[in-house]
N, CA, C and O atoms as a Tinker XYZ file with bonds, in Angstrom:
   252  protein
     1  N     -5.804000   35.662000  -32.487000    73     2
     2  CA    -5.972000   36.109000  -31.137000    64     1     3
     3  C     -6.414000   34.951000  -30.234000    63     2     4     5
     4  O     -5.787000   34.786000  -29.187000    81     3
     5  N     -7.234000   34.292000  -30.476000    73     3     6
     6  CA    -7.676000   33.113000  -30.004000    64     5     7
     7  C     -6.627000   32.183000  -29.870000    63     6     8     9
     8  O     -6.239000   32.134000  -28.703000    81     7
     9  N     -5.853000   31.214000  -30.847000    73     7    10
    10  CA    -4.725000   30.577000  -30.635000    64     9    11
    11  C     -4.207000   31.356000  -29.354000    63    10    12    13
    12  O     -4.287000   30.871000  -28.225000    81    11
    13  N     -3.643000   32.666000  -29.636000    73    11    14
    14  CA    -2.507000   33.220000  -28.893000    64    13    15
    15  C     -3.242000   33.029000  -27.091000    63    14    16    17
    16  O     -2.554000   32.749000  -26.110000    81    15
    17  N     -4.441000   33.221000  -27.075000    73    15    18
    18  CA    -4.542000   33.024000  -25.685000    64    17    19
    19  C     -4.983000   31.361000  -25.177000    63    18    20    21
    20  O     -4.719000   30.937000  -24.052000    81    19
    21  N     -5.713000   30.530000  -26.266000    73    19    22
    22  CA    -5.466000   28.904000  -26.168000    64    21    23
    23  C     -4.094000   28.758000  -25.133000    63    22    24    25
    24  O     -4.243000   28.408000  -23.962000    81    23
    25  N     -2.766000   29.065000  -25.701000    73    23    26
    26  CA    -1.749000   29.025000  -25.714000    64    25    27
    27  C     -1.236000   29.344000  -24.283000    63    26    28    29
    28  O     -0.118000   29.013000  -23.888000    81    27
    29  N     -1.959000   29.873000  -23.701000    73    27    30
    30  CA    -1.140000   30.912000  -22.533000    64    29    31
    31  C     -2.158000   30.758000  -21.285000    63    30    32    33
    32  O     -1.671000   30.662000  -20.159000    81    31
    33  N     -3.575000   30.732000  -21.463000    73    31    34
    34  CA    -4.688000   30.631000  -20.510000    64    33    35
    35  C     -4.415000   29.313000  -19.917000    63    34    36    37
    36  O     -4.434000   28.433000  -20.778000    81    35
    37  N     -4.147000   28.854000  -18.638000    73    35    38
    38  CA    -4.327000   27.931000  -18.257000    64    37    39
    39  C     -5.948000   27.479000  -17.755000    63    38    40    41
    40  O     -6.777000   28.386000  -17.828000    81    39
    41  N     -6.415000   26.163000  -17.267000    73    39    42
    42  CA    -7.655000   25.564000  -17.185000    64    41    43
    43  C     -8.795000   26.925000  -16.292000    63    42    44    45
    44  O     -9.842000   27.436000  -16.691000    81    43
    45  N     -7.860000   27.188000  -14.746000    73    43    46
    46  CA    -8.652000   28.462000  -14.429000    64    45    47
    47  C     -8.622000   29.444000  -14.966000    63    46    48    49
    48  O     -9.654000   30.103000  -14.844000    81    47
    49  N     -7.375000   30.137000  -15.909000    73    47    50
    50  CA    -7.908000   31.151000  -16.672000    64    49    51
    51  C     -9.208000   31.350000  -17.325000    63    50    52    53
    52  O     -9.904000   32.364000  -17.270000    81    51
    53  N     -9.531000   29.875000  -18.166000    73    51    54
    54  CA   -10.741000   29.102000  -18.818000    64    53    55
    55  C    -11.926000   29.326000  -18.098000    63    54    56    57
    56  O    -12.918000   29.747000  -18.694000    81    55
    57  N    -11.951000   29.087000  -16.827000    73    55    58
    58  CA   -13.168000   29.136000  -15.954000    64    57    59
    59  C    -13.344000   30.699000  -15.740000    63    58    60    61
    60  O    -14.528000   30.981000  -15.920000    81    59
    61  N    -12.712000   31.628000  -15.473000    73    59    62
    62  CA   -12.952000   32.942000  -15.319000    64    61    63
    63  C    -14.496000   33.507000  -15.592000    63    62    64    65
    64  O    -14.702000   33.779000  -16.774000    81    63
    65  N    -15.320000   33.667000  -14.920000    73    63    66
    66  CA   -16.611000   34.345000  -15.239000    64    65    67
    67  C    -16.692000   35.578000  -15.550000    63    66    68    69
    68  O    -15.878000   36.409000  -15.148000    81    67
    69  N    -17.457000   35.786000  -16.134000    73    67    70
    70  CA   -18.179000   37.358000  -16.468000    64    69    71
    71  C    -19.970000   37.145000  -16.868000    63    70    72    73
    72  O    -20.676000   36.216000  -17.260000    81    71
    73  N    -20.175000   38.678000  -16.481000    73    71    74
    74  CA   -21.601000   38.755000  -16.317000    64    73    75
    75  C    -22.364000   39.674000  -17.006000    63    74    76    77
    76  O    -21.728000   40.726000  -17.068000    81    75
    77  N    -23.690000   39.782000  -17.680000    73    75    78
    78  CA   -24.159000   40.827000  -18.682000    64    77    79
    79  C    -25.435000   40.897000  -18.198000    63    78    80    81
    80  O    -25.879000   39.857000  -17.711000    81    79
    81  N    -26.086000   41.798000  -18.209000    73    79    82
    82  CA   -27.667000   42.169000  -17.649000    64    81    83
    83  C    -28.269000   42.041000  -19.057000    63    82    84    85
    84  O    -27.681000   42.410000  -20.074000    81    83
    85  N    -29.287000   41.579000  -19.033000    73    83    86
    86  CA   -30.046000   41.492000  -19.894000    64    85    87
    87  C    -31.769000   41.656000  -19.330000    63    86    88    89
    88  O    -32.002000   41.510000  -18.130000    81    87
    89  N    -32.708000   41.913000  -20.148000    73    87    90
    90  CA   -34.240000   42.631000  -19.879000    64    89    91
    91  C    -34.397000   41.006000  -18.986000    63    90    92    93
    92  O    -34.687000   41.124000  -17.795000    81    91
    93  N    -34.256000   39.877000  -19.403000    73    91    94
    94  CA   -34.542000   38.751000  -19.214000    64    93    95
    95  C    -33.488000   38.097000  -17.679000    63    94    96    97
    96  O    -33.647000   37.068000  -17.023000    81    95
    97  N    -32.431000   39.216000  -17.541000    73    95    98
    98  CA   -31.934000   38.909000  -16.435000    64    97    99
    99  C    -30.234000   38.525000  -16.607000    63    98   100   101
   100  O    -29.649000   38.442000  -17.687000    81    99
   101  N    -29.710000   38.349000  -15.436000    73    99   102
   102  CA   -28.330000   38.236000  -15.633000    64   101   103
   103  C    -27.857000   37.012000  -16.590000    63   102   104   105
   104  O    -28.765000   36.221000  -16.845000    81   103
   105  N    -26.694000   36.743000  -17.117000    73   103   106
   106  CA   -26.612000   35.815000  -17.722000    64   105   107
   107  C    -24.539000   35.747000  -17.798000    63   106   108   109
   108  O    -23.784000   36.505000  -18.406000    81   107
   109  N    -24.325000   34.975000  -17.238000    73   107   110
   110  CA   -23.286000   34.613000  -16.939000    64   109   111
   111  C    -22.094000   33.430000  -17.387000    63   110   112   113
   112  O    -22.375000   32.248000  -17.191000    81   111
   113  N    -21.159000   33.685000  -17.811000    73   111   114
   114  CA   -20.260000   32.924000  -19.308000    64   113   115
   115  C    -18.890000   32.476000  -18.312000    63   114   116   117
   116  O    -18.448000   32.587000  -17.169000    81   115
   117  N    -18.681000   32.071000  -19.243000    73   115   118
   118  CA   -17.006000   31.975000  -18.892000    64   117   119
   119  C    -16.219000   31.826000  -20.014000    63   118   120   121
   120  O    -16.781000   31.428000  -21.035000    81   119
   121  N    -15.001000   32.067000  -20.042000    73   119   122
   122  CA   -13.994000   32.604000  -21.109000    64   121   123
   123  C    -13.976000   31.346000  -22.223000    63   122   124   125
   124  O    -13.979000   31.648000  -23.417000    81   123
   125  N    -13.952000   29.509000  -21.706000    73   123   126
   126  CA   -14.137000   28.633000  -22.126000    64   125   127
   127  C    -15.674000   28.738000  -22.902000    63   126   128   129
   128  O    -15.704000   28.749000  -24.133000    81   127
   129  N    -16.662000   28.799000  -22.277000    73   127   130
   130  CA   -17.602000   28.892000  -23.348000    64   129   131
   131  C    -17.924000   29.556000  -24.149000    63   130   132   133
   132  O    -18.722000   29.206000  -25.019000    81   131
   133  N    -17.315000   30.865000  -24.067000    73   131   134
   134  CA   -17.517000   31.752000  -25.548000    64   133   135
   135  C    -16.383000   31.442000  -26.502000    63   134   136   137
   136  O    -16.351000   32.122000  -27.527000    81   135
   137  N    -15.364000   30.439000  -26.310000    73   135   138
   138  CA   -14.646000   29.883000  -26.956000    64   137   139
   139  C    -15.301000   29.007000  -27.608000    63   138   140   141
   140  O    -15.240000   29.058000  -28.836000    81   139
   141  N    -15.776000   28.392000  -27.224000    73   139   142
   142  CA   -16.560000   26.822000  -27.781000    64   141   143
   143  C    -17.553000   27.669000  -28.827000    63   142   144   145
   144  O    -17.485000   27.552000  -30.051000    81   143
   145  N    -18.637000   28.681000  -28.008000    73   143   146
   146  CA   -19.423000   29.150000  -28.707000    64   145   147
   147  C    -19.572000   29.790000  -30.301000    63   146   148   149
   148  O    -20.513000   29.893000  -31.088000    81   147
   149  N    -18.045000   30.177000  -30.335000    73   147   150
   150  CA   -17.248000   30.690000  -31.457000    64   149   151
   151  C    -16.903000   29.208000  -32.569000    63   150   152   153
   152  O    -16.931000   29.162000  -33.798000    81   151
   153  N    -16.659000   28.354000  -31.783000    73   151   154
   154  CA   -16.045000   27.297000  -32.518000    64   153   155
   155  C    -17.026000   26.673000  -33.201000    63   154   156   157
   156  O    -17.075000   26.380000  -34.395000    81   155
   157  N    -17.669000   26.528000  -32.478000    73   155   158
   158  CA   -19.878000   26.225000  -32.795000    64   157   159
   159  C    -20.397000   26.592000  -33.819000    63   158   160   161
   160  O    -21.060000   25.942000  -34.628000    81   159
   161  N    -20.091000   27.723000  -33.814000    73   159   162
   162  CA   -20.584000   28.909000  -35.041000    64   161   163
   163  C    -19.938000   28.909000  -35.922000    63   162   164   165
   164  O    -20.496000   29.333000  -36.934000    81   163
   165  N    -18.752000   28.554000  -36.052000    73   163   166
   166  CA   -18.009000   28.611000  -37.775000    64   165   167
   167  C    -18.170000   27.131000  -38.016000    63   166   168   169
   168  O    -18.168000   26.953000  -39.234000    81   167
   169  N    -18.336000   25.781000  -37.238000    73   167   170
   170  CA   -18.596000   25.175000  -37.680000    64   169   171
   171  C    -20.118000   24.897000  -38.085000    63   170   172   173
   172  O    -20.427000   23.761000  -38.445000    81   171
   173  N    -21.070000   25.914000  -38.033000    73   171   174
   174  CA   -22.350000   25.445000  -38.853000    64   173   175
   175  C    -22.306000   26.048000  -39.743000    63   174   176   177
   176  O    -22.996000   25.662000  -40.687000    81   175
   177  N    -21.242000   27.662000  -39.962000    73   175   178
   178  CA   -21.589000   28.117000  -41.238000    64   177   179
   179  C    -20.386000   27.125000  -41.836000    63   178   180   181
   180  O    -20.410000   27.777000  -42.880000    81   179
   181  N    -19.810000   26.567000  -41.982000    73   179   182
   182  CA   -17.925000   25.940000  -42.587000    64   181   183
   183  C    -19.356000   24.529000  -43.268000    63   182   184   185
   184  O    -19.596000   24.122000  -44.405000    81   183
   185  N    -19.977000   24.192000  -41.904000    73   183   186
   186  CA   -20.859000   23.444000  -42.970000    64   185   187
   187  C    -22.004000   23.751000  -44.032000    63   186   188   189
   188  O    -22.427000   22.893000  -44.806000    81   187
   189  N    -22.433000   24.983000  -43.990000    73   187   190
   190  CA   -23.443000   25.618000  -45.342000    64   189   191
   191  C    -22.668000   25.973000  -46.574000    63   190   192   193
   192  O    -22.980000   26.009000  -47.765000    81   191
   193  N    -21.341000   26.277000  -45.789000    73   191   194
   194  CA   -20.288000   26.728000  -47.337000    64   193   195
   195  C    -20.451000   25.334000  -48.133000    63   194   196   197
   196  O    -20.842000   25.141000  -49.284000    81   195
   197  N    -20.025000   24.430000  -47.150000    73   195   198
   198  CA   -19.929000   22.611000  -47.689000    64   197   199
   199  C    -20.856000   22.060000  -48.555000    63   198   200   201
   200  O    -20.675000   21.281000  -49.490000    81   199
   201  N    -21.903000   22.574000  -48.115000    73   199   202
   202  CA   -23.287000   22.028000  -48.926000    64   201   203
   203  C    -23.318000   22.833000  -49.972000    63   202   204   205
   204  O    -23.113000   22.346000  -51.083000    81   203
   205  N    -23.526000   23.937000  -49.857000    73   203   206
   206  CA   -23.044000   25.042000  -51.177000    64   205   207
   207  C    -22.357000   24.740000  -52.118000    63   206   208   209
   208  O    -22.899000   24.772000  -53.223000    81   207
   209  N    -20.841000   24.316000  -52.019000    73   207   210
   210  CA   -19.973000   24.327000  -52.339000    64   209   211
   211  C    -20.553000   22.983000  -53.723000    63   210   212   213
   212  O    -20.755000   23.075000  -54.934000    81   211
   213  N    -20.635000   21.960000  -52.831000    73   211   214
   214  CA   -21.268000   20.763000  -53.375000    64   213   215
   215  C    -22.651000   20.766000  -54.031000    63   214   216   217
   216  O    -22.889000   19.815000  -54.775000    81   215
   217  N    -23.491000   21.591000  -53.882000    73   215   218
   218  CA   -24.230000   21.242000  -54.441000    64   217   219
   219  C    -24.385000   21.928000  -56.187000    63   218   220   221
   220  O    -25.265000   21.679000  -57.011000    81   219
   221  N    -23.237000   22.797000  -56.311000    73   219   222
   222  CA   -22.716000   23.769000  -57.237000    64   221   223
   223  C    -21.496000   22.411000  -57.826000    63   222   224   225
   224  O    -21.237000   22.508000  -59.025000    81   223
   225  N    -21.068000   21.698000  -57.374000    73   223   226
   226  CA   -20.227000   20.415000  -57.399000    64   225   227
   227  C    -19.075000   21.131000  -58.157000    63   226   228   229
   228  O    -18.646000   21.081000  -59.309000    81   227
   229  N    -18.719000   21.891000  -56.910000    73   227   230
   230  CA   -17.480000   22.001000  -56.242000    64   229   231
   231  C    -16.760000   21.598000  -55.252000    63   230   232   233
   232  O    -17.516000   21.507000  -54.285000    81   231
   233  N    -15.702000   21.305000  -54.964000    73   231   234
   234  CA   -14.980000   20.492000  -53.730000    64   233   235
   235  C    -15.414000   21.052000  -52.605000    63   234   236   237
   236  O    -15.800000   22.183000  -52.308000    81   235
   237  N    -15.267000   19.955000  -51.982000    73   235   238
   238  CA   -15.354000   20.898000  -50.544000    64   237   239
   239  C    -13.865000   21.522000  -50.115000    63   238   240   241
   240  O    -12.786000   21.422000  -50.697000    81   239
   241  N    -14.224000   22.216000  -48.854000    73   239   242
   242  CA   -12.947000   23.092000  -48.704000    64   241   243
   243  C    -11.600000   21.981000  -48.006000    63   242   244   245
   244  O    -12.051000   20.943000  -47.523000    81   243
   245  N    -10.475000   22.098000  -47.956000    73   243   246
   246  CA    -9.669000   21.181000  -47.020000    64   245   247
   247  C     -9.413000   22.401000  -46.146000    63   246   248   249
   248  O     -9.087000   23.511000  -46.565000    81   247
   249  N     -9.654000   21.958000  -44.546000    73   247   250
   250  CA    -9.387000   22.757000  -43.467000    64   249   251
   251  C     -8.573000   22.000000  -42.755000    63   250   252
   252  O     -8.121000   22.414000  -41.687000    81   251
């Protein structure tokens, strides 16, 4: 799903905002950073598998 809209979103699609209330107050994204944010996040767990993986001395993964 991600590829498919990479693919098709141009740079302002990317910028597009949205907004969420929170107790702490509004808090406001854009389509680009919950992209990144996603990308962020599998790369710290892609790196615990790594260490795991290795320290069991097994390969690491090829991605």
């Amino acid at each position: 799903m991600i590829d498919d809209r990479l693919r098709r979103w141009t740079s302002d699609d990317l910028a597009v905002e949205f907004s969420r209330e929170r107790r702490t107050g509004t808090e406001t994204f854009t389509r680009a950073w919950v992209i990144w944010h996603l990308i962020e996040h599998d790369l710290h767990h892609g790196g615990e598998i790594s260490q795991i993986l290795g320290s069991n001395g097994v390969s690491a993964l090829t991605l």
